[in-house]
C-alpha positions in Angstrom: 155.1 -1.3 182.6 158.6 0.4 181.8 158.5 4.2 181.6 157.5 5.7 177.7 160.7 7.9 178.5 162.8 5.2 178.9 161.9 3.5 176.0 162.6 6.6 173.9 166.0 6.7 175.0 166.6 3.2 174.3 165.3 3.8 171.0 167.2 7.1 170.4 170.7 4.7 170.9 169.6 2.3 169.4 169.1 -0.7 172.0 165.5 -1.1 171.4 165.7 -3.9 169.3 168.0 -5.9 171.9 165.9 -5.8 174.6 162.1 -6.1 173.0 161.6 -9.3 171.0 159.2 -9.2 167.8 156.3 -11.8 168.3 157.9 -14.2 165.8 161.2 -13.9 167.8 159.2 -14.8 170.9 157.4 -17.4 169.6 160.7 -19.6 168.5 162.7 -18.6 171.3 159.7 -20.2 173.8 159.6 -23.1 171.8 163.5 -23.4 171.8 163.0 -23.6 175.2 160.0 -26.5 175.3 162.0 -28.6 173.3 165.0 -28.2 176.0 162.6 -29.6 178.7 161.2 -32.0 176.5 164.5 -33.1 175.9 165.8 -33.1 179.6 162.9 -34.9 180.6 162.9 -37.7 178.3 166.5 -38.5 178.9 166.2 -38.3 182.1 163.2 -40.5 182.0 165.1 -42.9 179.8 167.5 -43.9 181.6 166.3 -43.9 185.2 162.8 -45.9 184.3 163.0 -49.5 183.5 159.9 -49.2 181.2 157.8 -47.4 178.7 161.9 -46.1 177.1 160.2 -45.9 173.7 157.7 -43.4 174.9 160.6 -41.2 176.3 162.7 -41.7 173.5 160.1 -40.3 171.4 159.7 -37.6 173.3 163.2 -37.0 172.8 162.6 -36.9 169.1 159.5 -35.0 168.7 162.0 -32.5 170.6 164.8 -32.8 168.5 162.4 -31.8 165.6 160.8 -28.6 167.7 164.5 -27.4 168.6 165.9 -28.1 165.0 162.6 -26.0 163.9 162.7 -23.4 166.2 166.7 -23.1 165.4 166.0 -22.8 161.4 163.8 -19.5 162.3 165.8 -18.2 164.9 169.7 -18.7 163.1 170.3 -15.7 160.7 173.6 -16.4 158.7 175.1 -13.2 157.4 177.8 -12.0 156.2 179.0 -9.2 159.1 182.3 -10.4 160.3 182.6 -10.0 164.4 185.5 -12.1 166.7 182.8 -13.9 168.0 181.0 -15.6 165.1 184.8 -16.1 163.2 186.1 -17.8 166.4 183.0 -20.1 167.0 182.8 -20.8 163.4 186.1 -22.2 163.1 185.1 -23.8 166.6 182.0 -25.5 164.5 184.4 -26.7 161.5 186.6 -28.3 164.3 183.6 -30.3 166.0 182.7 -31.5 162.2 186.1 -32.7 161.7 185.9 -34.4 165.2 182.9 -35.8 163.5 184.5 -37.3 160.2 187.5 -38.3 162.5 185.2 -40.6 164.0 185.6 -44.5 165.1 182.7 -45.9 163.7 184.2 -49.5 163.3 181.4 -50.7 165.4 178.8 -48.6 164.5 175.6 -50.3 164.2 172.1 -49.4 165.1 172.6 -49.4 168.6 175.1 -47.1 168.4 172.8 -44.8 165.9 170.5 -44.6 168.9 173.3 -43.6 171.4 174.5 -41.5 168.6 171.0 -39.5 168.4 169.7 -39.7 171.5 172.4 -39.7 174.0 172.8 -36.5 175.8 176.4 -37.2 177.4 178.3 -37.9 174.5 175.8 -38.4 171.3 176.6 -36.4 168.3 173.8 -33.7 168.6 176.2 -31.5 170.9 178.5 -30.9 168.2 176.3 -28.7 166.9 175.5 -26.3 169.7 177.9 -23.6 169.3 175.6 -23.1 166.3 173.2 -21.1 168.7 175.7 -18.4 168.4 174.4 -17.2 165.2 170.9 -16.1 166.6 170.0 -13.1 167.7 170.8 -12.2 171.0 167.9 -10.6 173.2 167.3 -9.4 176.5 164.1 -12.3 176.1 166.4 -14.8 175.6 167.7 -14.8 179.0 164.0 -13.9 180.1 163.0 -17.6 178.7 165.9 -19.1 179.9 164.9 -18.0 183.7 161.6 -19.6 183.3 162.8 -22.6 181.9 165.5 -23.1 184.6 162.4 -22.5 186.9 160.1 -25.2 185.2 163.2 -27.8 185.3 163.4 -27.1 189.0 160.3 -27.9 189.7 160.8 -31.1 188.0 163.2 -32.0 190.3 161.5 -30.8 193.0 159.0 -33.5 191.7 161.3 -36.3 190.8 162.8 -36.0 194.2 160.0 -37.2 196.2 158.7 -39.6 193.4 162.0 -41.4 193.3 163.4 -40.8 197.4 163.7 -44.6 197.7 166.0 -44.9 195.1 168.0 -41.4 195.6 168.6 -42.5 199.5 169.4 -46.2 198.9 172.1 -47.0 201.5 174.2 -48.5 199.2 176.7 -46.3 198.0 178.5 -48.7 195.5 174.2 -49.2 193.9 174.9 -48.0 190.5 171.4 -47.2 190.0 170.9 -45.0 192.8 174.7 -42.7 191.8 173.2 -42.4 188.3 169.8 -41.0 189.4 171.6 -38.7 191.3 174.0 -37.4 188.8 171.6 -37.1 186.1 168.7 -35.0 188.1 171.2 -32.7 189.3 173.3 -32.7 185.8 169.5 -31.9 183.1 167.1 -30.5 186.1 168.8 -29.0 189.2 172.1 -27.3 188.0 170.2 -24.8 186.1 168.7 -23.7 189.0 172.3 -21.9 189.2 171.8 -19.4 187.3 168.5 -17.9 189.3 170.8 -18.5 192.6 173.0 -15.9 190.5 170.2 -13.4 189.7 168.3 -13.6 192.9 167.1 -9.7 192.7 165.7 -10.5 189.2 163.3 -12.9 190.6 159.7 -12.7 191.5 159.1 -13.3 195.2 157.1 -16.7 194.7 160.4 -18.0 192.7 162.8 -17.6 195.4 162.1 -20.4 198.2 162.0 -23.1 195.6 165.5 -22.2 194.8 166.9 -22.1 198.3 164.6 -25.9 198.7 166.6 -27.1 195.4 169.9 -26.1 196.5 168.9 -27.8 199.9 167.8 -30.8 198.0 171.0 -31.1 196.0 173.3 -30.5 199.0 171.4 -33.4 200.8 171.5 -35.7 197.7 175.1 -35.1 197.2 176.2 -35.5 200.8 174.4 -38.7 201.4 175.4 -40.6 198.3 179.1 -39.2 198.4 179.1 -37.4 195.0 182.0 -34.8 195.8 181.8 -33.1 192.2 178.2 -32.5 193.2 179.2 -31.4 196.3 181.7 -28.7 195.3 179.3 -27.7 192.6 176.3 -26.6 194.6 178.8 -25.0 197.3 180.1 -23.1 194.5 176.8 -21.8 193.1 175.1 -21.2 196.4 178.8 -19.3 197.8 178.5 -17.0 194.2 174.6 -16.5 194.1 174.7 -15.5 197.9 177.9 -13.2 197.8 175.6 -11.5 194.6 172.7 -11.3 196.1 174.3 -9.5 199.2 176.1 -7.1 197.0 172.8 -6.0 194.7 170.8 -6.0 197.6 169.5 -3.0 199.2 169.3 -4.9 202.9 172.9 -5.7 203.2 171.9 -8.1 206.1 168.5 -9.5 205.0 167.2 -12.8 205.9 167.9 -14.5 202.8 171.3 -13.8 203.2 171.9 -15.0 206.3 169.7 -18.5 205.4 171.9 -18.9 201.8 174.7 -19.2 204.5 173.4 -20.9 206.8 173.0 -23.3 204.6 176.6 -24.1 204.4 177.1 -23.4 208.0 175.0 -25.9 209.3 176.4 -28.7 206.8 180.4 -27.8 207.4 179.1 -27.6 211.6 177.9 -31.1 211.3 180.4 -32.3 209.1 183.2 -31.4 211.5 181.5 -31.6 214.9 180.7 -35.4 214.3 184.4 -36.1 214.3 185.5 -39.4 214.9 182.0 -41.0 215.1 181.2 -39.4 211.4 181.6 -43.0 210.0 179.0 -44.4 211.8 176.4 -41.6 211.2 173.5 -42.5 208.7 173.6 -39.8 207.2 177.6 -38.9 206.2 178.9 -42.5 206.8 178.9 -42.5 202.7 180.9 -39.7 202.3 183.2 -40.2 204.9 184.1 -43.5 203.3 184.9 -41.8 200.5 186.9 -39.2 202.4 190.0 -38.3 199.7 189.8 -41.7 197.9 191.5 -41.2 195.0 188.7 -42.8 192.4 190.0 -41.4 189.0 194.0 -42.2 189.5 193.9 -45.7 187.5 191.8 -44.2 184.9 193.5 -41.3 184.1 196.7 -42.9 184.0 195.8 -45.6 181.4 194.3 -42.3 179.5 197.8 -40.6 179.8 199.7 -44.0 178.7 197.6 -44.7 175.7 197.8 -40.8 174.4 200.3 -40.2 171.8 201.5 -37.0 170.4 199.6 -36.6 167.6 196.8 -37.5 170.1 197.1 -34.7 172.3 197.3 -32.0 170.0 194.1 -33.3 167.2 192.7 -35.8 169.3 191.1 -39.2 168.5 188.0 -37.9 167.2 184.2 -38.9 167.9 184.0 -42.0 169.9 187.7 -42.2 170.4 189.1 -44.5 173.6 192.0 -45.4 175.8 192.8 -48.9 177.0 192.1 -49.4 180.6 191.8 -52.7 181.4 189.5 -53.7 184.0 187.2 -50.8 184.3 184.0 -50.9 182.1 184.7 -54.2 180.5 181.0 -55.2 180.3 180.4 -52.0 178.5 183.1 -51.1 175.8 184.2 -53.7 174.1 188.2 -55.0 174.0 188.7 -52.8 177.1 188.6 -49.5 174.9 187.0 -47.1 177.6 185.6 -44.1 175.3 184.5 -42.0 178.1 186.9 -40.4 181.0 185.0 -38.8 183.8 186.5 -35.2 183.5 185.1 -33.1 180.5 188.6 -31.0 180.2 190.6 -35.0 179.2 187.1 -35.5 177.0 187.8 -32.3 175.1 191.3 -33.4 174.8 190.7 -37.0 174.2 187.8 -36.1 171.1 189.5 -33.3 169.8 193.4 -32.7 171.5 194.5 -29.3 172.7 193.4 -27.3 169.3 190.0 -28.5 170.8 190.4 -26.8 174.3 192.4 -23.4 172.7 189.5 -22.9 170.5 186.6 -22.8 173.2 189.0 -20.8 176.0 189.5 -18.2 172.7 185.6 -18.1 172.7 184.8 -18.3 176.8 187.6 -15.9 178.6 187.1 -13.0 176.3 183.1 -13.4 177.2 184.3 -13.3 180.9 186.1 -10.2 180.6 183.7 -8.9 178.9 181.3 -9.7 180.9 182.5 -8.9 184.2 185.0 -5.8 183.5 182.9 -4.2 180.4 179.0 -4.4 181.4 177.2 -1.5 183.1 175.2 -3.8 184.5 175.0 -6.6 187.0 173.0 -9.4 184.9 175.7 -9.5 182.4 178.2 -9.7 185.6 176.5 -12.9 186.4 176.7 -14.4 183.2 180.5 -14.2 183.1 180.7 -15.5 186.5 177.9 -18.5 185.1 180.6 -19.1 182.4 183.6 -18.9 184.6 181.6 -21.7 186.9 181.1 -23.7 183.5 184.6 -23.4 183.3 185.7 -24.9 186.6 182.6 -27.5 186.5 184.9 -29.3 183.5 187.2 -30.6 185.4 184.9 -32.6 188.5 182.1 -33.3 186.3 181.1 -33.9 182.2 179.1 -30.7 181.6 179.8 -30.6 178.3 176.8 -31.7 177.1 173.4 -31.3 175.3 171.9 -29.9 178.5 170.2 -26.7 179.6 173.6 -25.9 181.8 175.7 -26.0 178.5 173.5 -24.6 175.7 173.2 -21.6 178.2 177.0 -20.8 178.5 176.7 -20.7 174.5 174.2 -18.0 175.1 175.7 -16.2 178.2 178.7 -15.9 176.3 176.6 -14.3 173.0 175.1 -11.8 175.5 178.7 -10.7 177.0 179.8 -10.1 173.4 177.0 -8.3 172.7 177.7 -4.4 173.8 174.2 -2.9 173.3 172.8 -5.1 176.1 175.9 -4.4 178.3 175.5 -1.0 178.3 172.0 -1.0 180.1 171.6 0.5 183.7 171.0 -1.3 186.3 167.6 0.2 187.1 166.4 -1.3 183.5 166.9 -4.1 183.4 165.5 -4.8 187.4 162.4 -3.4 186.1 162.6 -5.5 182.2 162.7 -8.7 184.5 160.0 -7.7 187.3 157.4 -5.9 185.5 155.2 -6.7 182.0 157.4 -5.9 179.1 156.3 -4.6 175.4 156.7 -7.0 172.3 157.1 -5.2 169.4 155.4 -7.0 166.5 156.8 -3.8 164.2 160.5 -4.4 164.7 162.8 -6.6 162.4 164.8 -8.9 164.2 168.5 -7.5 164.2 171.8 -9.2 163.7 174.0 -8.3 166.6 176.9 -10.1 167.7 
């Protein structure tokens, strides 16, 4: 249990009420949470399985209805004026006029489905920066742990289940890519964020994190998916270099085996030389090599962008001619997807899209990392920062676990009360029991 002292000193500055959750507040923040893995899992589910899709799109729903109920208890709209809430609400107003902008010229119910339940580019992550008008507690990031947990041990799962299909040899098998991308994208990039906050974790947590990131490097090497690639090197270089600098054996095992990771890759990458095409396992990826896969597309994006175009965007469902790519899927050769989430921004809602969220994201970094006492906040700048960097490779800016927490990160790093906790507080709020304190009213903070 934490120290009676120590919670009378919290309580004499007033940082109580950030850091122990009322049972209400707990209650909606865990099922926030549920209906995030509910809704993970179903997309996933939908569109990896050729059968029972009405099943998982239900589950989809039912958790659309727990998160929208969970969000109507938890969202507190007041009238306290703070940078934060100002800039993300203008943010919000922006994505609604995305919204109305819309091409919905061929919107029928097929595209009401995609509309509702797709996760990549449906309408429902218009709405996320909403989550910035809860309240922001140290059991919010407490949840999110778990859940990031629970997702990884879905992969964990969905790995061996679907092995066949994740290790087909055919690198150009559509099927097998998308698996791929969409596991690591709604279950195994969370795991990120426990890779960042490796001293927080109970012991039994820890190897199915290093087995994840060894999972993901070996999924992402085999079937050539360099975003993937540079993604998980990226996490596992941050949430090692962390973990090395909290920890109080400089040199421990962990360390050395977080590296070694890499090591033994980048050794076997480059030793194979000149016989690396033939090899099983890397002939994929060495095919690949610096192919340039996204030239053609971006440049019919670039052609087809006019001024006005650049600066408000096309709105919702927006495209680009680019003939020959995607033809079976968007009709008239009017691609409304680009595979680089900074061009989607752009493309959806033009550069006042992109200055609005970097107004919002790099003051949470420097917040974050130059402003916090302590290390957790630390990590959730650098979490944001990798967000950040992840737009370009990948589409990350999605309805996903990975993206509604960078919303919350970024509400924690604006948040002073919880960046002014020590060090030795909040070690011991995430790896000992904590007090929920039925008494308290929940407390508008940010």
């Amino acid at each position: 249990m934490i120290e009676t002292s120590r919670l009378r000193s919290l309580n004499e500055i007033g940082i109580e009420p950030f850091v122990f959750p009322t049972k209400s507040y707990a209650l909606y923040i865990s099922t926030f949470y549920l209906s995030l893995i509910g809704l993970s899992v179903g997309y996933v589910m939908s569109l990896t399985s050729f059968s029972f899709n009405s099943l998982y799109q239900a589950l989809e729903l039912f958790s659309y209805l727990l998160f929208i109920f969970s969000l109507t208890k938890l969202i507190k709209i007041d009238f306290e004026i703070s940078y934060f809430r100002m800039i993300v609400f203008i943010y919000f107003i922006w994505q609604v006029l995305i919204l109305v902008r819309g091409d919905y010229s061929t919107f029928d119910y097929f595209e009401l489905k995609q509309f509702i339940f797709d996760l990549n580019y449906g309408g429902a992550l218009y709405f996320i920066p909403l989550l910035v008008f809860i309240n922001f507690n140290m059991f919010l990031i407490k949840r999110l742990f778990d859940t990031a947990v629970i997702l990884s041990l879905i992969y964990f799962v969905f790995f061996f289940l679907n092995f066949g299909v994740l290790f087909d040899s055919d690198l150009s098998n559509l099927i097998s890519q998308g698996a791929a991308e969409t596991y690591f994208k709604y279950l195994a990039i969370p795991v990120g964020i426990l890779a960042l906050n490796f001293n927080l974790l109970n012991d039994k947590v820890k190897p199915l994190i290093l087995i994840v990131l060894l999972m993901v490097f070996v999924v992402a090497i085999f079937r050539a998916r360099r975003g993937m690639i540079f993604m998980a090197a990226m996490i596992t270089f941050f949430g090692g270099l962390n973990y090395f600098i909290t920890s109080e054996r400089k040199f421990s095992i962990l360390f050395y085996l977080t590296y070694g990771l890499i090591g033994v890759f980048l050794f076997f990458f480059y030793s194979i030389g000149e016989d690396i095409g033939e090899n099983f396992f890397f002939k994929n990826v060495a095919s690949r090599g610096l192919e340039d896969t996204r030239g053609y597309v971006e440049n019919c994006f670039f052609n087809d962008m006019s001024s006005y175009d650049w600066f408000f965007g096309k709105g919702f469902n927006g495209g680009y001619k680019c003939p020959g790519i995607d033809e079976n899927i968007f009709e008239g050769g009017i691609r409304r997807v680009i595979e680089t989430d900074f061009l989607q921004l752009i493309m959806n809602g033009g550069i006042v899209n992109i200055f609005l969220l970097l107004a919002i994201i790099l003051p949470a970094i420097i917040l974050g990392l130059f402003y916090s006492n302590n290390n957790l906040v630390k990590t959730l700048a650098i979490w944001i920062l990798l967000w950040l960097l992840f737009l370009y490779p990948a589409n990350v800016y999605s309805f996903s676990l990975f993206h509604i927490s960078i919303w919350l990160s970024a509400g924690i790093c604006y948040t002073a009360p919880i960046r002014k906790l020590p060090n030795s507080f909040v070690k011991k709020y995430f790896l000992s029991e904590f007090i929920i304190k039925p008494e308290l009213k929940d407390n508008n903070n940010a």
